[in-house]
gemmi code that builds the backbone of each chain (N, CA, C; Angstrom):
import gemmi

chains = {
    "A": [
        ("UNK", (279.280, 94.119, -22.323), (280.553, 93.726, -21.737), (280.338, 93.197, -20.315)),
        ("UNK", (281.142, 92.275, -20.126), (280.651, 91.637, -18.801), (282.434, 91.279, -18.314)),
        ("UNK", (282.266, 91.950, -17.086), (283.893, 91.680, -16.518), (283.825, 91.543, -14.925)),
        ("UNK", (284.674, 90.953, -14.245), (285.155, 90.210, -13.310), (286.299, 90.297, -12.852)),
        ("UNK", (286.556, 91.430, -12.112), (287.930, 92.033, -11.683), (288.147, 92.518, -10.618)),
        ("UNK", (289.551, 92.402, -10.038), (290.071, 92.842, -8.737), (289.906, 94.400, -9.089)),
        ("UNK", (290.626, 94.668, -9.805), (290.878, 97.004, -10.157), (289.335, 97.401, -10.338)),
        ("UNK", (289.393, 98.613, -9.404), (288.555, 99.586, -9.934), (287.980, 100.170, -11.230)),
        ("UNK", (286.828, 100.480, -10.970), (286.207, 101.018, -12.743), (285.726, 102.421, -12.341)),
        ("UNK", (285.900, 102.951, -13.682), (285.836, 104.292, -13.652), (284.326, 104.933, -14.134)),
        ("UNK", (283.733, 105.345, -14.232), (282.207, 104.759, -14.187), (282.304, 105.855, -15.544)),
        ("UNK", (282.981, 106.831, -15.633), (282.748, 108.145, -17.168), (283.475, 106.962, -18.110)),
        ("UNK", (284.432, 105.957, -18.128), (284.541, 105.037, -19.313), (283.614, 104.126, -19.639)),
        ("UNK", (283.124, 103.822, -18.761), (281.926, 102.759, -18.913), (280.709, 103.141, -19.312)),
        ("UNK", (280.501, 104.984, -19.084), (279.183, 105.333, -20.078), (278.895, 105.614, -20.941)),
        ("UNK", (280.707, 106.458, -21.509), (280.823, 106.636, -22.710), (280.879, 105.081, -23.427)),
        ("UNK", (281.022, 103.764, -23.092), (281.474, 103.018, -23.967), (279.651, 102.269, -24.076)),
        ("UNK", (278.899, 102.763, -23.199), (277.563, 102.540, -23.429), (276.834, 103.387, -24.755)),
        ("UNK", (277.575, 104.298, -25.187), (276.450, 105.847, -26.167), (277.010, 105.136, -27.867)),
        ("UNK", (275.790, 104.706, -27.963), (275.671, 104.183, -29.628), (274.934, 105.587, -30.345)),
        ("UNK", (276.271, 106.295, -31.522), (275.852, 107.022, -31.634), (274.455, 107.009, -32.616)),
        ("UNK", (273.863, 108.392, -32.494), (272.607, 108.451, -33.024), (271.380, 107.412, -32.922)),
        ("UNK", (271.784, 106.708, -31.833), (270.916, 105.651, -31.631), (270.341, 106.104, -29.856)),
        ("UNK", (271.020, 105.897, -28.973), (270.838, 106.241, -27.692), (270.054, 107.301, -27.040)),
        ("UNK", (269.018, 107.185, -26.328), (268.094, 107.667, -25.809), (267.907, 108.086, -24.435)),
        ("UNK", (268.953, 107.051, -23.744), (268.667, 106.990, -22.516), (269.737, 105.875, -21.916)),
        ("UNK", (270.225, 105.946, -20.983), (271.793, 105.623, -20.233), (271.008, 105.274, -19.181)),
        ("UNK", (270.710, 103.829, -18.035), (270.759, 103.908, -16.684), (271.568, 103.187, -16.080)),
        ("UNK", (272.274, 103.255, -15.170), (273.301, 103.136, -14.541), (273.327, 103.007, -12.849)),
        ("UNK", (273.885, 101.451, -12.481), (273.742, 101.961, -10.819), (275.421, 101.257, -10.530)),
        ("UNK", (275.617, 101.892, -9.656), (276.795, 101.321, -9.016), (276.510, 100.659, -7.477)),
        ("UNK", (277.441, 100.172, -7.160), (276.894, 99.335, -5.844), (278.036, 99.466, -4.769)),
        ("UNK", (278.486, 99.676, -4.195), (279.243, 100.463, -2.578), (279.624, 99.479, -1.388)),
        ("UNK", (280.432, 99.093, -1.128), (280.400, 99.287, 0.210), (280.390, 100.005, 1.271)),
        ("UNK", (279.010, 100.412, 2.157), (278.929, 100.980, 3.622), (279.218, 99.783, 4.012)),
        ("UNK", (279.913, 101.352, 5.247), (279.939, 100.734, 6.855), (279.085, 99.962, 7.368)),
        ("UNK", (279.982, 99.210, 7.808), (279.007, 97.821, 8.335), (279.229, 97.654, 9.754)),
        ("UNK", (279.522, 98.338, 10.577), (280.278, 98.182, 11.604), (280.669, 99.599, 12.693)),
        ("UNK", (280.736, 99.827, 13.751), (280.838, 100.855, 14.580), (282.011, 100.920, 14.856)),
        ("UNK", (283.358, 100.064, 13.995), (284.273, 100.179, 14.126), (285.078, 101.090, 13.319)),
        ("UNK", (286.132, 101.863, 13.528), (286.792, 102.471, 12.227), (286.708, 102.022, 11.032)),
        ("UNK", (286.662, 103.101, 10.208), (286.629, 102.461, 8.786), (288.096, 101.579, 8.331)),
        ("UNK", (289.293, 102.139, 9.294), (290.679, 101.350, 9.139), (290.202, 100.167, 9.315)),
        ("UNK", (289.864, 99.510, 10.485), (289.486, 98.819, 11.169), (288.463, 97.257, 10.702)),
        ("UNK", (287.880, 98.002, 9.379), (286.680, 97.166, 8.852), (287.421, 96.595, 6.884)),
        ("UNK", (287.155, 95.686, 6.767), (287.279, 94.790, 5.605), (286.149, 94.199, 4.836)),
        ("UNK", (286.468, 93.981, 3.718), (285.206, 93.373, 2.730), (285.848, 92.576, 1.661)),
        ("UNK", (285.449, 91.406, 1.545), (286.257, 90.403, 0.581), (285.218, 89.784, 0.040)),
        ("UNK", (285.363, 89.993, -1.429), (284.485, 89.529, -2.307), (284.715, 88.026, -3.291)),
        ("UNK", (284.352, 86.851, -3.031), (284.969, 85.624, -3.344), (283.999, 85.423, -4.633)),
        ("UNK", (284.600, 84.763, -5.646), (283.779, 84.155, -6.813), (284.436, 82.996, -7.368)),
        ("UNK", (283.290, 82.089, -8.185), (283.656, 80.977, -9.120), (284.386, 81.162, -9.928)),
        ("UNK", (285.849, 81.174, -10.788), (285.547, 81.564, -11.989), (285.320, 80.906, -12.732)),
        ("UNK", (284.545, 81.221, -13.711), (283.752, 80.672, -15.027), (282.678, 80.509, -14.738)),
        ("UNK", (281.879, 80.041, -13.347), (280.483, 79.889, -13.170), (280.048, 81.934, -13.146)),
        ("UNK", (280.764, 82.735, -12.361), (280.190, 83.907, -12.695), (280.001, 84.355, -13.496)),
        ("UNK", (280.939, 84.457, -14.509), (281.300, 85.089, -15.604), (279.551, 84.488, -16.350)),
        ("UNK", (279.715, 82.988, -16.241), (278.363, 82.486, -17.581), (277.255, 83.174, -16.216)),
        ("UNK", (277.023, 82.784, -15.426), (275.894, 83.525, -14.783), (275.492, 84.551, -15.175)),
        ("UNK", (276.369, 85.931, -14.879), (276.038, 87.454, -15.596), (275.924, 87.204, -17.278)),
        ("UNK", (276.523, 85.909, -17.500), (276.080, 86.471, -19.506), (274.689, 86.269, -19.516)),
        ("UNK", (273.935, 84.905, -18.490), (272.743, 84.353, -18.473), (271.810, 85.413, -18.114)),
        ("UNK", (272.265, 86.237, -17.205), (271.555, 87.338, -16.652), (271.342, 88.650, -18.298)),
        ("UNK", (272.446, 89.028, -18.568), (272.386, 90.062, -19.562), (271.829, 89.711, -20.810)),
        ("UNK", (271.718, 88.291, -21.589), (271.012, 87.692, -22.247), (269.623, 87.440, -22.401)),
        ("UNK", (268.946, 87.294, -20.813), (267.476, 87.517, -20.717), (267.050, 88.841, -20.694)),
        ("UNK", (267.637, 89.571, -20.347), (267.670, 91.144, -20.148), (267.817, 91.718, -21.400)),
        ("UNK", (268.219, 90.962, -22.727), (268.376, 91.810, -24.213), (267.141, 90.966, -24.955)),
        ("UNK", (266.799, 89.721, -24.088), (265.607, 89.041, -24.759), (263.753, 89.663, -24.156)),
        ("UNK", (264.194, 90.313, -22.695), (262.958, 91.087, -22.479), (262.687, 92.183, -22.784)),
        ("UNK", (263.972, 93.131, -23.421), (263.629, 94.343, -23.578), (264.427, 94.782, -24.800)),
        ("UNK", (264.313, 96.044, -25.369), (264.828, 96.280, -26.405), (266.009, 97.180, -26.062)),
        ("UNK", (267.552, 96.719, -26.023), (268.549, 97.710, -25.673), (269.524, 97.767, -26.608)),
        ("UNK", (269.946, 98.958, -26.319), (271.330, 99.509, -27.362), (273.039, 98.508, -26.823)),
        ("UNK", (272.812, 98.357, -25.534), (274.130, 98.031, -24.904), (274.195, 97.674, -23.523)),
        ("UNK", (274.730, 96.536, -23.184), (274.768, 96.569, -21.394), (276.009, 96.324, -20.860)),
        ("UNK", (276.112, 96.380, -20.026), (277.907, 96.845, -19.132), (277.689, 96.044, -17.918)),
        ("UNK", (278.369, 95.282, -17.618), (278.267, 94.489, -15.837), (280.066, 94.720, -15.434)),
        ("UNK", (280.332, 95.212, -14.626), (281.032, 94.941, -14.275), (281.208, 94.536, -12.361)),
        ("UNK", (282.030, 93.918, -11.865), (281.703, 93.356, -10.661), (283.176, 92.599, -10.095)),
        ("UNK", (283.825, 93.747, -8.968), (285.018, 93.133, -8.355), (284.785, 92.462, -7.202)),
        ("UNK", (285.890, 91.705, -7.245), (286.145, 90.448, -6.314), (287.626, 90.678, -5.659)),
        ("UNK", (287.342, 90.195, -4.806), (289.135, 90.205, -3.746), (288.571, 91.104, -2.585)),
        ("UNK", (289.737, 92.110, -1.972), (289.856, 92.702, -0.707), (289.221, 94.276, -1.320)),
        ("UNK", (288.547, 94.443, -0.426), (287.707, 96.184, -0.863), (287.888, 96.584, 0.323)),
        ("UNK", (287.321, 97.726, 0.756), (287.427, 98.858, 1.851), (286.360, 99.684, 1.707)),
        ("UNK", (285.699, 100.214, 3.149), (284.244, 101.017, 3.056), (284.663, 101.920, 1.723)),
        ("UNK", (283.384, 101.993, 1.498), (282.991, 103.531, 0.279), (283.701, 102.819, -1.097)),
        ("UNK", (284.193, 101.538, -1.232), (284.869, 101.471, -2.336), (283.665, 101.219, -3.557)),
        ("UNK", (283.773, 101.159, -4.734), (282.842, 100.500, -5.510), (282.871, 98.928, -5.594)),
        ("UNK", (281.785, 98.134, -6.126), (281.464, 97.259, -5.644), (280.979, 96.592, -6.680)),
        ("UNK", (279.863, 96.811, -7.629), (279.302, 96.450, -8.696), (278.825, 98.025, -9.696)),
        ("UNK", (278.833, 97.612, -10.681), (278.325, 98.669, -11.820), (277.539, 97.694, -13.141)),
        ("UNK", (276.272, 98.236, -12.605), (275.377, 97.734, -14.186), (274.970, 99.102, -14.791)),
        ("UNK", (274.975, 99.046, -16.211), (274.514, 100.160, -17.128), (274.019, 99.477, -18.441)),
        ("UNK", (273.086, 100.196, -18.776), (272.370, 99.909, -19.687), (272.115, 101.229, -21.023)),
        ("UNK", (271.825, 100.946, -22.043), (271.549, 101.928, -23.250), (270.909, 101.234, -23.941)),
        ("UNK", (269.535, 102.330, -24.244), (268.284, 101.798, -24.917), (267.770, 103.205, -25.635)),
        ("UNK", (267.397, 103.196, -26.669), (266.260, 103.836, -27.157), (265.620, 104.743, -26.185)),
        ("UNK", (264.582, 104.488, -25.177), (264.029, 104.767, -24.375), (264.501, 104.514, -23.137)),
        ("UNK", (263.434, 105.657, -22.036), (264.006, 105.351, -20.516), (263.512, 104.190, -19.805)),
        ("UNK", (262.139, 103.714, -20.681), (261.715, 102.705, -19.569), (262.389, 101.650, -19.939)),
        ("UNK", (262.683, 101.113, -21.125), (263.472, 99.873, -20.999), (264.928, 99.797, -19.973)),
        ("UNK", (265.506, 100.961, -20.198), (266.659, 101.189, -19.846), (266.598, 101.080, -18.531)),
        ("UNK", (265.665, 101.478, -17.506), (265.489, 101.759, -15.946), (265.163, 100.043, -15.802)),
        ("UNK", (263.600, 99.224, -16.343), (263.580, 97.902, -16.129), (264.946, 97.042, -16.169)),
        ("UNK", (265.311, 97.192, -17.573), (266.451, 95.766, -17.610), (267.881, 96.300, -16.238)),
        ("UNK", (267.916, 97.356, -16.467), (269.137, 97.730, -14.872), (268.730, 97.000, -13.813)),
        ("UNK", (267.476, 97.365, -13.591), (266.556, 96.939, -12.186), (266.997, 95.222, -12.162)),
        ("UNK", (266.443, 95.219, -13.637), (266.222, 93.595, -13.453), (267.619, 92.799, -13.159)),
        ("UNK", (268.621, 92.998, -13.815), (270.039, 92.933, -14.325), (270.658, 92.847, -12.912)),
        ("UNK", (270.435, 94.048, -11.898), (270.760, 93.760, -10.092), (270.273, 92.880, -9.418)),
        ("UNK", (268.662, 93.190, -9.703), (268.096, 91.603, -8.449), (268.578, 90.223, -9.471)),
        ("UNK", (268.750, 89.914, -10.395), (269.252, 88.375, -10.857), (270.735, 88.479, -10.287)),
        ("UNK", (271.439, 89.547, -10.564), (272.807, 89.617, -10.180), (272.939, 89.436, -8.717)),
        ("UNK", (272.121, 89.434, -7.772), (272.103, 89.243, -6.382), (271.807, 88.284, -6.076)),
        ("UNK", (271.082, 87.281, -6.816), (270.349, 86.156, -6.455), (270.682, 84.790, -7.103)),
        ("UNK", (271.677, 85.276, -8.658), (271.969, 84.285, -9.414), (273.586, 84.383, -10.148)),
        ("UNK", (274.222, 85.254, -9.280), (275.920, 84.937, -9.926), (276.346, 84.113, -8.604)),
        ("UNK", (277.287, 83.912, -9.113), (278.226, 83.199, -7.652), (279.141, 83.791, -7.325)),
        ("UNK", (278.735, 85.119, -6.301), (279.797, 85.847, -5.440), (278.906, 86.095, -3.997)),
        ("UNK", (280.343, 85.941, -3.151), (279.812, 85.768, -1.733), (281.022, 86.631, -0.889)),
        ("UNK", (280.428, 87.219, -0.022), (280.589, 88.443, 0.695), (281.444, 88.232, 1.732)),
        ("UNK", (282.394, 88.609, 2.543), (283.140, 88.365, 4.211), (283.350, 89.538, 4.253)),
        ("UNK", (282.617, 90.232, 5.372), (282.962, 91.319, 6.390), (284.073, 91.104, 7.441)),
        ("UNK", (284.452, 91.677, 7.704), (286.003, 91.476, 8.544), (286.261, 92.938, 9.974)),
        ("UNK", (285.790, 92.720, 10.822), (285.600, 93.817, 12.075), (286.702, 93.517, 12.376)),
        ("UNK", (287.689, 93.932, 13.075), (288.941, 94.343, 13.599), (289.716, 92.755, 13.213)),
        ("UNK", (289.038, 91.863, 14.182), (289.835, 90.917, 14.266), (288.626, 89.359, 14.235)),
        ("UNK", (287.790, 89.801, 13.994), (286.358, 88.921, 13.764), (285.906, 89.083, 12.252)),
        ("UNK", (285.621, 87.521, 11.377), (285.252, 88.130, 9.804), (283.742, 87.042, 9.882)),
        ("UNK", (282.985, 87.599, 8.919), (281.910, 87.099, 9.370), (281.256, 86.805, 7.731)),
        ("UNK", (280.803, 85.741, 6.981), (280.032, 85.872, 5.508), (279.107, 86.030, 6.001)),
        ("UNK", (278.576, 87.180, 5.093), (277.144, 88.137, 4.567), (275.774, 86.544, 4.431)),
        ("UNK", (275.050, 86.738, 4.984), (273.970, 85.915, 5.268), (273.131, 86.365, 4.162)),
        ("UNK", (272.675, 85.350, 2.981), (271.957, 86.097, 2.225), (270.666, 86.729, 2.488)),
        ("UNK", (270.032, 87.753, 1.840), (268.531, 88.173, 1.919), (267.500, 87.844, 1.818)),
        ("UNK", (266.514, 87.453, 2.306), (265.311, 86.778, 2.054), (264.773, 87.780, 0.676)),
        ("UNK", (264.734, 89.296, 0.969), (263.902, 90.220, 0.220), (264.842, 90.385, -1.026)),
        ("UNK", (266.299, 89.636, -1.254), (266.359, 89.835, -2.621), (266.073, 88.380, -3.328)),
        ("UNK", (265.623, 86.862, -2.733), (265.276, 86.217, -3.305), (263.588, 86.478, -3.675)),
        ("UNK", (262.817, 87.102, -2.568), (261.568, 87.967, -3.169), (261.441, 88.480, -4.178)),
        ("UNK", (262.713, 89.442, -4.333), (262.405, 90.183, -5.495), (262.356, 89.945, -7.209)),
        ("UNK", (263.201, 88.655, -7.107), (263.408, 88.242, -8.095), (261.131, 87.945, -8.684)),
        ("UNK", (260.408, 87.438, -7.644), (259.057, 87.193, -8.037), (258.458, 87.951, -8.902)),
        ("UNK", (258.593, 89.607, -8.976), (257.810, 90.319, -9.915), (258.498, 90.269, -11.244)),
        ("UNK", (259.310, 89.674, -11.598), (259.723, 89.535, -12.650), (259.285, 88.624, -13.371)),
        ("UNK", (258.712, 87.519, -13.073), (258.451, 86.133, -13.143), (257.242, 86.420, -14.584)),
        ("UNK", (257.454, 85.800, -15.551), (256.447, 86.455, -16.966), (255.165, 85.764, -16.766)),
    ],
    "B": [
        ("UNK", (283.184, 53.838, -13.453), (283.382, 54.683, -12.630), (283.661, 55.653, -13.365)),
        ("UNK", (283.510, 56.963, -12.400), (283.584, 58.465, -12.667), (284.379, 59.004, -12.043)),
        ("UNK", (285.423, 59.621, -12.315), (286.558, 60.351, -11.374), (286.064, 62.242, -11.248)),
        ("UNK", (285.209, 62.808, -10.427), (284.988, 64.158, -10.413), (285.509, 64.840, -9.893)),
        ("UNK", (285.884, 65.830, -10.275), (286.210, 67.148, -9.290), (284.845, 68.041, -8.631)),
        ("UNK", (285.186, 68.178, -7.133), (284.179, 68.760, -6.594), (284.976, 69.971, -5.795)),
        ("UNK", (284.142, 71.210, -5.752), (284.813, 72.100, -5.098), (284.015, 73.049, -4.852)),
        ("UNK", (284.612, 73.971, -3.318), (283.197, 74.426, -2.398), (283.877, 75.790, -2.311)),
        ("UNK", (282.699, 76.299, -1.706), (282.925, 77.896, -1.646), (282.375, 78.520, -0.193)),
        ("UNK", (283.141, 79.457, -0.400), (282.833, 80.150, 0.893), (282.769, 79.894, 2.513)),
        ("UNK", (281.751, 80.390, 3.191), (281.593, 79.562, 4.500), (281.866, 77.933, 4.735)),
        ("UNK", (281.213, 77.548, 3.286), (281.471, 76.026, 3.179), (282.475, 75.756, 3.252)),
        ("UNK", (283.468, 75.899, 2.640), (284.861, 75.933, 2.299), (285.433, 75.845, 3.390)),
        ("UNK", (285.266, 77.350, 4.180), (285.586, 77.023, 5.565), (285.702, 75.788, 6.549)),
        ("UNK", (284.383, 75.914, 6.579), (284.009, 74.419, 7.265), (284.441, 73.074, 7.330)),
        ("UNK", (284.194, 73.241, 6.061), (285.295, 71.398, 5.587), (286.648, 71.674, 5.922)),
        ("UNK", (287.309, 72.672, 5.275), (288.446, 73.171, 5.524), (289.390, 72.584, 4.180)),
        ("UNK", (288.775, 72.621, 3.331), (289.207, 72.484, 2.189), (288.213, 72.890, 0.736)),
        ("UNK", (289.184, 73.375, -0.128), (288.658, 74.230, -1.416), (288.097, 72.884, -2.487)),
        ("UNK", (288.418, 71.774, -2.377), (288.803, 70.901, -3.380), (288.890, 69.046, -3.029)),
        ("UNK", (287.950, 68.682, -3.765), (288.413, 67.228, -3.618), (287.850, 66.589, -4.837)),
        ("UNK", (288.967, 65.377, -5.413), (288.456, 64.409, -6.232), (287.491, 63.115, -5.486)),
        ("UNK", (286.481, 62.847, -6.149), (285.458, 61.507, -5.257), (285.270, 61.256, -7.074)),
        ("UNK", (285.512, 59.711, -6.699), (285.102, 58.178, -7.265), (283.742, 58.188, -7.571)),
        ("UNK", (282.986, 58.513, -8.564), (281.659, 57.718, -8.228), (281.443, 56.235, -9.098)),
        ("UNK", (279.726, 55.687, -8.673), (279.503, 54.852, -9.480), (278.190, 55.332, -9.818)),
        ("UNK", (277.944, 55.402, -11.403), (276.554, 56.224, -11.507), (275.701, 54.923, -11.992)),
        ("UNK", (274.135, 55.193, -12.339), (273.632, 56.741, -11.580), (273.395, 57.000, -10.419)),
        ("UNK", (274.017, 58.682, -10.338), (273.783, 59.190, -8.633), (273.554, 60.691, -9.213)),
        ("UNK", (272.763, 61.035, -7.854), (272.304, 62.133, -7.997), (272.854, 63.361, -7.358)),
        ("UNK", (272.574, 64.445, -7.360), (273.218, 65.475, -6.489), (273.303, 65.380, -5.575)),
        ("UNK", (271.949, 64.995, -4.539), (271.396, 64.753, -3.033), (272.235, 63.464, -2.644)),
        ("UNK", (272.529, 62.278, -4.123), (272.806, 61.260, -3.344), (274.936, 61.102, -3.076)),
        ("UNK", (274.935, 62.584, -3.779), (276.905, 62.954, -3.647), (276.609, 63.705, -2.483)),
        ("UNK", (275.882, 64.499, -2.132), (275.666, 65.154, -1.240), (275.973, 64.515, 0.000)),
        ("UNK", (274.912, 63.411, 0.300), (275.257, 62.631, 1.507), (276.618, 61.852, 1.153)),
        ("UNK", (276.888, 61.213, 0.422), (277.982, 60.450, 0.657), (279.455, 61.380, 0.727)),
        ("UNK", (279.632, 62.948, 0.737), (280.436, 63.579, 0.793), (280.401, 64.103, 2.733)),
        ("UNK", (279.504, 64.156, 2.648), (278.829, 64.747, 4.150), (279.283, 63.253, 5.260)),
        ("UNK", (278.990, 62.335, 4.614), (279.737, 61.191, 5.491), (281.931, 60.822, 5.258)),
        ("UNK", (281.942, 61.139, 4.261), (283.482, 61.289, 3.869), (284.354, 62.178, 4.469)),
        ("UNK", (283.391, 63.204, 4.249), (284.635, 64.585, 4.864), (284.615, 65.140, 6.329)),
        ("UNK", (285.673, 65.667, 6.759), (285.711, 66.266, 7.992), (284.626, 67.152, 8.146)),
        ("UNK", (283.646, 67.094, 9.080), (282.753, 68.242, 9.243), (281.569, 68.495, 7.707)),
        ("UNK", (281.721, 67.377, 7.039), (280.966, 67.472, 5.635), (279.394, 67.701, 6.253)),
        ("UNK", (279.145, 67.148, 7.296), (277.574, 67.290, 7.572), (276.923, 68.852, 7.206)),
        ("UNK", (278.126, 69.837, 7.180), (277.432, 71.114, 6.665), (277.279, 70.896, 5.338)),
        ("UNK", (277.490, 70.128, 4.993), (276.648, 69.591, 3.071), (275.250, 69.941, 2.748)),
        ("UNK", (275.212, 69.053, 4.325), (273.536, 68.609, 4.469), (272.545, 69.915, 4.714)),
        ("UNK", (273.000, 70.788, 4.917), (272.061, 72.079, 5.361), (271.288, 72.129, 4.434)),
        ("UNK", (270.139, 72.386, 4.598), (269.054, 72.510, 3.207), (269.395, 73.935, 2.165)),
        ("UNK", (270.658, 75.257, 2.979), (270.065, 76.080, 2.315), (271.651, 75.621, 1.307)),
        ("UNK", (272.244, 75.429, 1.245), (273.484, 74.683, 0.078), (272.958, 74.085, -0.989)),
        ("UNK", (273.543, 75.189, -1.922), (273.341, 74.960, -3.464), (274.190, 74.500, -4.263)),
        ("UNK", (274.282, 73.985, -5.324), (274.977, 73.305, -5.826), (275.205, 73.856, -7.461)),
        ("UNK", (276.047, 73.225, -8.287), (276.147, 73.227, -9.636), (276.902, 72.252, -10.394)),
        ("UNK", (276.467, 72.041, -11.844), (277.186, 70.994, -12.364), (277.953, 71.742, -13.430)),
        ("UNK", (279.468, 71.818, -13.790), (280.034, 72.770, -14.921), (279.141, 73.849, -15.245)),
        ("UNK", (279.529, 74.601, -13.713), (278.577, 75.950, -14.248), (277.421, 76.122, -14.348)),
        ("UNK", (276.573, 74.541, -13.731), (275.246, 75.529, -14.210), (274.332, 75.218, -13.081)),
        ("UNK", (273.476, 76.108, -12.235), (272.637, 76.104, -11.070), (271.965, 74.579, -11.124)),
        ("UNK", (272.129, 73.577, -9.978), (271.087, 72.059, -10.033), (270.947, 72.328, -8.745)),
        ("UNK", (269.645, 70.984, -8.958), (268.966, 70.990, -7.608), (269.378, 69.138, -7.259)),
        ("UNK", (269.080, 69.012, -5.976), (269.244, 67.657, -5.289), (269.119, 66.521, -6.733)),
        ("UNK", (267.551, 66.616, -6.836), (267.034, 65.903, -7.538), (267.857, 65.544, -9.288)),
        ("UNK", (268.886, 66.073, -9.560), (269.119, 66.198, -11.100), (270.567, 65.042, -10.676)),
        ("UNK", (270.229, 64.733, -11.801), (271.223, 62.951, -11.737), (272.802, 63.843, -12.891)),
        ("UNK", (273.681, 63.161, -12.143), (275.441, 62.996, -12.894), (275.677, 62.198, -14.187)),
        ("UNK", (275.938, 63.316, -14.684), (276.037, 62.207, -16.207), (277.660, 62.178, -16.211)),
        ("UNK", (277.678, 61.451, -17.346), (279.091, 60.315, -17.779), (280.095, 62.010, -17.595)),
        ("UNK", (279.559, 62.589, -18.518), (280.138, 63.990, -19.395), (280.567, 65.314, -18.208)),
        ("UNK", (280.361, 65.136, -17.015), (280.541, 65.964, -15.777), (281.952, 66.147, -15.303)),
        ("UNK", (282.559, 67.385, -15.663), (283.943, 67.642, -15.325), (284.066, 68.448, -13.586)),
        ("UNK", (283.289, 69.140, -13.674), (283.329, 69.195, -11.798), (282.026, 70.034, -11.421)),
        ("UNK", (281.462, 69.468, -10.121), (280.391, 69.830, -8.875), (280.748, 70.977, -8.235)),
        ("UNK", (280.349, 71.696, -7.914), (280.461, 72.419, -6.944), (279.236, 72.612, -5.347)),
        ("UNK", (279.448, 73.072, -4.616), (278.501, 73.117, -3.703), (278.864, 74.359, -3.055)),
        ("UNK", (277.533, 75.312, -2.814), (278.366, 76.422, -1.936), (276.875, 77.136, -1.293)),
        ("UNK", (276.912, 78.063, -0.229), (276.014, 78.886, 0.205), (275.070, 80.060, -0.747)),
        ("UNK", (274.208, 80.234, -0.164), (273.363, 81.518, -1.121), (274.285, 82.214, -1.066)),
        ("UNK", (274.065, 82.434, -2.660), (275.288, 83.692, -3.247), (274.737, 85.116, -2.528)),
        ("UNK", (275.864, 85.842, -3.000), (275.690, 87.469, -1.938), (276.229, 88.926, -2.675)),
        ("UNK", (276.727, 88.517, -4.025), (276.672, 89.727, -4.819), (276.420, 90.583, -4.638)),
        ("UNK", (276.610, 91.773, -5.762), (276.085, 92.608, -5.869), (276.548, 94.151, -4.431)),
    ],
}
model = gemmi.Model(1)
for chain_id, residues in chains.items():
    chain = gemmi.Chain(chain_id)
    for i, (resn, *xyz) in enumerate(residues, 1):
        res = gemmi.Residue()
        res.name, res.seqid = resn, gemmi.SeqId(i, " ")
        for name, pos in zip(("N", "CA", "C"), xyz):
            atom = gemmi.Atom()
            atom.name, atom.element = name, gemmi.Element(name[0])
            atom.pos, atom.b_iso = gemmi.Position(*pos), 0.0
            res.add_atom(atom)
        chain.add_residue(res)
    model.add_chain(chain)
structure = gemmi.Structure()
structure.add_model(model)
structure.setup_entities()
């Protein structure tokens, strides 16, 4: 399942909807947060998450598609909001269900650094009265390298 | 001629100060070569030109070098994405 939404996710629906019964071995799961970014109140601080639609949406299928073609899994879950957030809110959730733990831990792993480097969503921090877009990472276009077959 | 929709994101967006524009082409042209001729058109378009601005054709990641076909419903151009 791959979704693209303003509302919150509840992360106990999204694992139960990962457990294929008598099949499932192993569940990994990360969620992704906004911290404080800022020495300002947490009132004080903003996070706005902008996306394509339709270019994200096919991005994460492109992403979860190589990810069921490198490894052997039961099920994968992306979900990933966009709009106005607030510190500590959730942010992204990938989960995976496989047979085993190592597939399950790789394709998650893998499933975040493409998701960082290859959907189209872009970040604005917002300090009191100053908003600023998130400068991307050098070390998550790195990371994408050990993956490389 | 080609009637496209092109449309930008983010910081970019900013910059130009607009989400959206239709441009005329005459093909063949390439990404690099809408690139400049948008960067000379628009208010403040020279942030086109930044090397780190990426682009796409209906959705799908291109580079400078990849040419506009007949079949192209809209461009986009925007900054390294920041997900996640």
């Amino acid at each position: 399942m791959i979704q693209v939404q303003q509302e919150n996710f509840q992360v106990d629906d999204l694992y139960n909807n990962l457990l294929k019964a008598n099949q499932t071995g192993a569940v990994v799961m990360f969620v992704g947060l906004v911290r404080q970014f800022s020495d300002l109140s947490k009132q004080a601080c903003s996070f706005e998450l902008e996306h394509y639609p339709g270019m994200t949406e096919r991005n994460l299928q492109a992403i979860v598609d190589e990810a069921n073609s490198r490894w052997s899994l039961l099920d994968v879950s992306v979900v990933h909001r966009v709009g106005r957030l607030s510190i500590d809110d959730q942010i992204v959730f990938v989960g995976v269900s496989a047979a085993h733990r190592a597939e399950a831990f790789e394709a998650c792993d893998f499933i975040m650094d493409y998701l960082k480097s290859r959907a189209a969503f872009w970040k604005k921090e917002t300090q009191g009265l100053e908003s600023r877009w998130v400068a991307a990472n050098t070390n998550d276009e790195k990371s994408l390298e050990r993956w490389v077959k | 001629m080609l009637s496209v929709n092109v449309v930008f994101f983010a910081s970019l967006k900013e910059i130009i100060g607009q989400d959206s524009c239709v441009i005329t082409l005459d093909l063949p042209v390439s990404i690099g070569q809408l690139k400049q001729k948008l960067a000379n058109e628009l208010k403040n378009g020279q942030a086109l030109l930044d090397e780190s601005i990426q682009s796409s054709v209906d959705f799908e990641f291109t580079r400078d070098a990849d040419m506009i076909s007949e079949s192209v419903k809209e461009i986009a151009f925007f900054p390294p994405v920041t997900g996640g």
